[in-house]
VOBA-1610 file (N, C-alpha, C; in pm, whole numbers, padded with zeros to 5 digits, always signed):
BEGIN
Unk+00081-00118+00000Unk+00000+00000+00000Unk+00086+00125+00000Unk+00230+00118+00058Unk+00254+00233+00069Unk+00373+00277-00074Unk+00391+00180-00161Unk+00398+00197-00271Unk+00342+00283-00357Unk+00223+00243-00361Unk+00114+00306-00481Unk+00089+00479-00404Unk+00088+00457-00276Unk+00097+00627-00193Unk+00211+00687-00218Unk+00312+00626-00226Unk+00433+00664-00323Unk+00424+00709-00491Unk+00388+00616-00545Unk+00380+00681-00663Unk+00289+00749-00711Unk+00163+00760-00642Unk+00099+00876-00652Unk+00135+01006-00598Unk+00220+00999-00530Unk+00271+01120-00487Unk+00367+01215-00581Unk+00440+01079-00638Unk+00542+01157-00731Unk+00493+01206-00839Unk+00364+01123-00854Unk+00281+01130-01029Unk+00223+01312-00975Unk+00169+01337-00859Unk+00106+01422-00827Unk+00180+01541-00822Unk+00317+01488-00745Unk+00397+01625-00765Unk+00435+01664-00853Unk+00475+01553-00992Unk+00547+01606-01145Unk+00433+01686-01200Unk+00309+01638-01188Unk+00231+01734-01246Unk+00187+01875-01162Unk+00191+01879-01052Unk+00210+02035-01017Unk+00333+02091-01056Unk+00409+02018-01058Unk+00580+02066-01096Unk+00544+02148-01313Unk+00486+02051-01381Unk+00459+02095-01482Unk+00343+02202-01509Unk+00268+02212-01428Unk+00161+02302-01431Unk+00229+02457-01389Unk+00326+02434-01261Unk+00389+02533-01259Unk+00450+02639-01337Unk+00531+02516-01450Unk+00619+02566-01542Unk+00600+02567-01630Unk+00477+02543-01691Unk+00389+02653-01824Unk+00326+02690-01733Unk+00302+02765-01647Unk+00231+02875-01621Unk+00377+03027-01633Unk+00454+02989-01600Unk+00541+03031-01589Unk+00626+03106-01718Unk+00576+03020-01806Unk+00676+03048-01891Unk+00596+03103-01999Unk+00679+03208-02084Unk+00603+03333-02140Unk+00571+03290-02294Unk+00410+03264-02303Unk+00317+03251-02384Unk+00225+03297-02408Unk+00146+03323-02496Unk+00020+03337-02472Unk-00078+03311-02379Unk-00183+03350-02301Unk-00270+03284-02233Unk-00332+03185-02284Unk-00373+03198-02434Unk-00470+03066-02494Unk-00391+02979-02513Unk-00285+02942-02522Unk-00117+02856-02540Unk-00143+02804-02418Unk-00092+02870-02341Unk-00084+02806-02220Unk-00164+02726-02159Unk-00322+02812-02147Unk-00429+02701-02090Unk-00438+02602-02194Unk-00402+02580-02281Unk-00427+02430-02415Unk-00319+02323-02375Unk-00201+02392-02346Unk-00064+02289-02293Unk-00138+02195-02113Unk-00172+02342-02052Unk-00261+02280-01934Unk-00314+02187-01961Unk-00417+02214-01989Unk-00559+02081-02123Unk-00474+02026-02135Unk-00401+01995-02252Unk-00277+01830-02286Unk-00239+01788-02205Unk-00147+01858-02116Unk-00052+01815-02032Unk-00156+01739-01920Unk-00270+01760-01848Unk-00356+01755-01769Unk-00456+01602-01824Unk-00464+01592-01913Unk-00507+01521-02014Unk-00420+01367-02026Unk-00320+01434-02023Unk-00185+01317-02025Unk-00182+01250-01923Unk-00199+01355-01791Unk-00171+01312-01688Unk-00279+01192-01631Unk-00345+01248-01664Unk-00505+01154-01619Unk-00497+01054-01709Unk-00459+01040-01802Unk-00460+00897-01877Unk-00323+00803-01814Unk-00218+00848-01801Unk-00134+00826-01746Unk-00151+00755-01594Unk-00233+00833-01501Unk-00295+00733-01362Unk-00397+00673-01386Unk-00473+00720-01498Unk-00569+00576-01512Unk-00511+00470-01535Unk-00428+00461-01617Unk-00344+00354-01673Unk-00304+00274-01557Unk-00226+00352-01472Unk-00134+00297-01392Unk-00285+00208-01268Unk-00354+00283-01235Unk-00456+00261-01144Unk-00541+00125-01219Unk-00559+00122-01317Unk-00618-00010-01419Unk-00539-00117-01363Unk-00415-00069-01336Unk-00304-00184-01316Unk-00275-00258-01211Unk-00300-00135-01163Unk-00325-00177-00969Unk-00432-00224-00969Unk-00542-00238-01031Unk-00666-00295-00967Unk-00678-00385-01064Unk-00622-00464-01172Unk-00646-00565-01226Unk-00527-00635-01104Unk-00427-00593-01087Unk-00320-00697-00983Unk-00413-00734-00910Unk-00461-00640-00784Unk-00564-00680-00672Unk-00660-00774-00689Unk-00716-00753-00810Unk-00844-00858-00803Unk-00777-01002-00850Unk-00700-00954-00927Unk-00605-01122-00943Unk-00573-01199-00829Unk-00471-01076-00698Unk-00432-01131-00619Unk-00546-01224-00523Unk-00654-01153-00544Unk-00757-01172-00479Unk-00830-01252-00508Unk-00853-01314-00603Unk-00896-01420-00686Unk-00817-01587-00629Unk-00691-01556-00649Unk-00573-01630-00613Unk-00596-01690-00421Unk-00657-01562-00374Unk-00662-01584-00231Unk-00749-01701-00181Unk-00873-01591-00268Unk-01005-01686-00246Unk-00998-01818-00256Unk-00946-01870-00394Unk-00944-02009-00416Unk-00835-02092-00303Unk-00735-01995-00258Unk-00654-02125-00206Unk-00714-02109-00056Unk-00790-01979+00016Unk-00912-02040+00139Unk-00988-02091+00098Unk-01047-02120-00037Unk-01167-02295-00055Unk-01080-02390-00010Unk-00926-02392-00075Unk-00865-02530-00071Unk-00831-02593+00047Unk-00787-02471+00123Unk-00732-02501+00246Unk-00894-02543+00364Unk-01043-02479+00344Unk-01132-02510+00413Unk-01149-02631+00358Unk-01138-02650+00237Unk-01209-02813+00232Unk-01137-02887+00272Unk-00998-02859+00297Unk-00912-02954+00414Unk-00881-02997+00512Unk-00944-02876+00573Unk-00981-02871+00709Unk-01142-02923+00758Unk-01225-02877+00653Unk-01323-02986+00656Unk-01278-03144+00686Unk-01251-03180+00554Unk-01210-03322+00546Unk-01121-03388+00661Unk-01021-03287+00695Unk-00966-03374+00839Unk-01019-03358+00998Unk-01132-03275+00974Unk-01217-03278+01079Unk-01294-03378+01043Unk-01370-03422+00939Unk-01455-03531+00970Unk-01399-03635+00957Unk-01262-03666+00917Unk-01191-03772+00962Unk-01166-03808+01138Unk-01111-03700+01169Unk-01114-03700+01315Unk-01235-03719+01387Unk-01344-03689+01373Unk-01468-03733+01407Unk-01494-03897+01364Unk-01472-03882+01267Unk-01513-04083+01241Unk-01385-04135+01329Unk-01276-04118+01354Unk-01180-04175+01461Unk-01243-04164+01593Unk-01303-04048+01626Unk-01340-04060+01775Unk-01481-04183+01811Unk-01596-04180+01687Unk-01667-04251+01697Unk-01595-04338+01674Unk-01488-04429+01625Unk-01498-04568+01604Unk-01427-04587+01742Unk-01287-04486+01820Unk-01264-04540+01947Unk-01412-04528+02013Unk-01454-04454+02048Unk-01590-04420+02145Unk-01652-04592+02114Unk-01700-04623+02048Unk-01774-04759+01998Unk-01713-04847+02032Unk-01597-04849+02079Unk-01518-04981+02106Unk-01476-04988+02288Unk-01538-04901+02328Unk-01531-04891+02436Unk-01683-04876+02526
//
């Protein structure tokens, strides 16, 4: 988790860092707000991307989880009712 709070941070700061510096730098006003637009534009496709990525991992990982707690409950099933048919067959013989 503290990865992705990481690289959103940096993704977050390069783009204030770039917003800064066309604002900054001597253009036109209609220039400038259009580079904004692109650049802003970029950026958001850019964390969607990355965020698509992170959340196709997660649900994979998560997918992955689920199935191996079926595997592991139906095993624990199964050697509980083994252990139960052991106690009834000592119990019965006594």
């Amino acid at each position: 988790m503290k990865t992705s709070t990481t690289i959103l941070g940096i993704l977050g700061a390069a783009a204030a860092g770039a917003a800064i510096g066309v604002l900054f730098a001597p253009d036109k006003g209609s220039n400038t707000r259009k580079k904004i637009k692109d650049k802003s534009k970029d950026y958001g496709d850019n964390i969607k991307t990355k965020f698509d990525g992170i959340v196709s991992t997660i649900k994979s990982n998560g997918k992955d989880i689920i199935e191996d707690g079926k595997s592991k409950l139906a095993q624990v099933k199964d050697d509980f009712n083994t252990l139960k048919d052991d106690a009834k067959a000592v119990k019965s013989n006594y």
